[in-house]
N, C-alpha and C positions, 0 to 999 in steps of 0.2 A: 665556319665549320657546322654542316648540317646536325650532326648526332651528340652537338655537345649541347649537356641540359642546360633548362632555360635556370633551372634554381643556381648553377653555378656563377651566371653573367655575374660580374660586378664584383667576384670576390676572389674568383681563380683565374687565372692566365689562360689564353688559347693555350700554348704550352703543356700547363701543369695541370688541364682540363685532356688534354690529347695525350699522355702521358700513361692518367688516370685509365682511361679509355683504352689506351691500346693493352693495359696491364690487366684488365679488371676481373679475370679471371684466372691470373695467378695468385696463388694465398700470398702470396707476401711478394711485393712489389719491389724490384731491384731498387737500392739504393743509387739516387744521382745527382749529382756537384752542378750546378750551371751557375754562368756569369750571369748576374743581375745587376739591374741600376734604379733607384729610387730617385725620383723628383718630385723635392715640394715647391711650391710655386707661392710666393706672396705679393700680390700686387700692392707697392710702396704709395701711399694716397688712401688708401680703399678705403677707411671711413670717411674723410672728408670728401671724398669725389660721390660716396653713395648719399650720405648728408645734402649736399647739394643739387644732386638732380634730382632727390626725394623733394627738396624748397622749389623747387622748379618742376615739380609734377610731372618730370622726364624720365619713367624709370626703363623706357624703349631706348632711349638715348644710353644708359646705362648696358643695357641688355646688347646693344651691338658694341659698345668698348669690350665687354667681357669676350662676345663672340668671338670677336676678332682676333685679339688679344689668344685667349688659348686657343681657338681652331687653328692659329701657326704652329702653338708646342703642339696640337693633337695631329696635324698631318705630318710634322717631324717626328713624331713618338711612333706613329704607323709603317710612315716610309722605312723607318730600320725595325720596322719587326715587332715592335715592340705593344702594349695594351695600355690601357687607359681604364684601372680598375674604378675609383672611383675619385669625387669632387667633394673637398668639405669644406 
């Protein structure tokens, strides 16, 4: 979305960023219901697997398991619509 601010990325939805946007000039913004879904993601190992390629000085090796690993859930999160606010 070209016109959506850059301060928003990471904290508001394409959605609730184009929403804002198409409102922003009514005093008081219609109220509205939408279906949402939240995913937390814990990858099972994680300290031991980071423990390890840190002892093996592979943190590249590291860095393409994570890739890989979410860029599946991010292009499935994409493909139905949906964003990817943020990683913690």
């Amino acid at each position: 979305m070209q016109d959506r601010p850059a301060a928003l990325n990471g904290y508001v939805s394409r959605l609730a960023t184009s929403l804002a946007l198409a409102t922003r000039d009514t005093p008081a913004p219609p109220r509205t219901t939408l279906e949402a879904a939240v995913l937390l993601a814990d990858l099972s190992g994680f300290t031991a697997l980071t423990e390890r390629f840190s002892r093996e000085g592979n943190c590249d090796g590291l860095v393409e398991i994570l890739n890989r690993t979410f860029g599946v859930l991010i292009d499935r999160i994409l493909e139905h619509g949906g964003d990817v606010l943020k990683f913690a």
